[in-house]
Phi, psi and omega in degrees: 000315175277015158265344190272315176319306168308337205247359171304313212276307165343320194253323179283335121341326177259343163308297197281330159327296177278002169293300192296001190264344201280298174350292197296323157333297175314280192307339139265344165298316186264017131317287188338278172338325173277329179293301171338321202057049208233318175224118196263120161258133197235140164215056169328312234268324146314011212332322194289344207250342145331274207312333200265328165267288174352319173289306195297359188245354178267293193302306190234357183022230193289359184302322188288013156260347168286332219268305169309346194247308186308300173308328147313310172303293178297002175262336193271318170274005160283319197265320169309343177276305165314269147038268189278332162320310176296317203277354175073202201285002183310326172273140184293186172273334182284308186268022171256328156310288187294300167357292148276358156265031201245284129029270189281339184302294185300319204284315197298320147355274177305342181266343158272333176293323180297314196289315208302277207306319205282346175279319173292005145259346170283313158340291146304294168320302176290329158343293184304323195277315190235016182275083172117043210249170142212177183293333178273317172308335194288303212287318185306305217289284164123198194287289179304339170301281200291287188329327176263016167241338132316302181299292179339258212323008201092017197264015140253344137329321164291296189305305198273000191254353181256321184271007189282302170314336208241334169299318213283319201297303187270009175287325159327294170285341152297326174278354151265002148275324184264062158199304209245312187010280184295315170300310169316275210324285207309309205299337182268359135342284192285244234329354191272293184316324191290287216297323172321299228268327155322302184286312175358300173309289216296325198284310176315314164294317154266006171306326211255282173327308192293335191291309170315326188286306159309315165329298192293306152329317173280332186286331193298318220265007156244006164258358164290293200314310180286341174286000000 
C-alpha cells in the first residue's frame, strides 16, 4: 500500500510539474508573440493590469522571461531549503550548504540578468541613435532627434532592467533572510557544536589512552625495581 501511495503522490507531483512548465512555456511564447506583433493581447475589461503590460513591454521587453524563469528558480530552492531546515539533523550539512549555494546562485543571477539586458539596451539605443551619423547629419537632426532615436533604440531598457534588476536581487535577498535566516544560523550553530563536542571526544579519548599507557609504564617500571 505504501509503495502504491508513493509512487500516486509521485505522478502526481510529476503531473503538476509538467501542467506547469507547459503554462509557463505557453505563457512566454505568447509574450514574445506579442512583443513581436504577431499576436495582441488586450485585457480592457481590466485597465490595471493593461497598464502594467504596457509598462512592461516598453520597459523590460524580453528581460521579463529570463528574470521570471531565474524567480522560479530561486522560489523552489527556497522552498528545498526551507524544507531541509524543517527536517532538523535528519539532513546532511552537505545538502543544506549546496542548497543554499543554489539560493544565493539564483538571487546573483537576477542581478547579472539586469547587468546583461542594460548593455543590450544601451547598445542598441546607440546603434539607433548614432549609427551611421557624422557631424553635419547630427547637426541636420539636431538633440531632440537623436535623443528620441535613442529611446526608439532602448535606452530605457537599459535603464530600467537595471533598477528591476538590482531592486529585485535585494528584495531576494531579504525574503531569504526573513524566511530562512535565523534557522540557517541556528542549524550551523548546532552543527558547529556538534563537531567542537566531537574533536572534544576524540582529544578525550586519547587523553585517556595516554593515562593508561602511562599507568601501565609506571607499573612495569616498578616491578622492574622490585625484581
Amino acid at each position: 500500500m505504501e509503495t502504491k501511495s508513493h509512487s500516486a503522490i509521485g505522478f502526481s507531483a510529476g503531473f503538476i510539474t509538467g501542467a506547469l512548465g507547459v503554462l509557463i512555456i505557453g505563457a512566454a511564447l505568447l509574450y514574445m508573440l506579442n512583443m513581436s506583433e504577431v499576436v495582441a493581447i488586450s485585457v480592457l475589461k481590466i485597465p490595471s493590469v493593461q497598464r502594467v503590460l504596457a509598462w512592461t513591454y516598453e520597459n523590460l521587453r524580453l528581460s521579463v522571461i529570463p528574470f521570471f524563469l531565474t524567480f522560479l528558480c530561486y522560489a523552489g530552492s527556497l522552498r528545498r531549503l526551507k524544507r531541509y531546515l524543517g527536517d532538523g539533523q535528519s539532513t546532511s550539512a552537505d545538502k543544506v550548504a549546496q542548497t543554499e549555494h543554489l539560493v544565493d546562485i539564483w538571487i546573483n543571477l537576477f542581478f547579472g540578468i539586469g547587468v546583461i539586458w542594460t548593455a543590450i539596451g544601451m547598445r542598441g539605443a546607440l546603434l539607433e541613435g548614432l549609427g551611421g551619423l557624422n557631424s553635419q547629419s547630427a547637426e541636420r537632426l539636431g538633440a531632440f532627434s537623436i535623443l528620441q532615436r535613442l529611446v526608439d533604440g532602448g535606452i530605457l531598457l537599459a535603464l530600467s532592467t537595471t533598477i528591476f534588476g538590482a531592486v529585485g536581487g535585494y528584495v531576494l535577498r531579504l525574503l531569504k533572510s526573513l524566511t530562512v535566516g535565523t534557522r540557517l544560523k541556528t542549524f550551523y550553530n548546532q552543527l558547529a557544536v556538534q563537531q567542537a563536542e566531537s574533536v572534544r571526544a576524540v582529544l578525550q579519548s586519547i587523553d585517556e589512552r595516554l593515562n593508561q599507557l602511562v599507568t601501565i609504564s609506571g607499573q612495569t617500571q616498578s616491578i622492574d625495581r622490585q625484581k
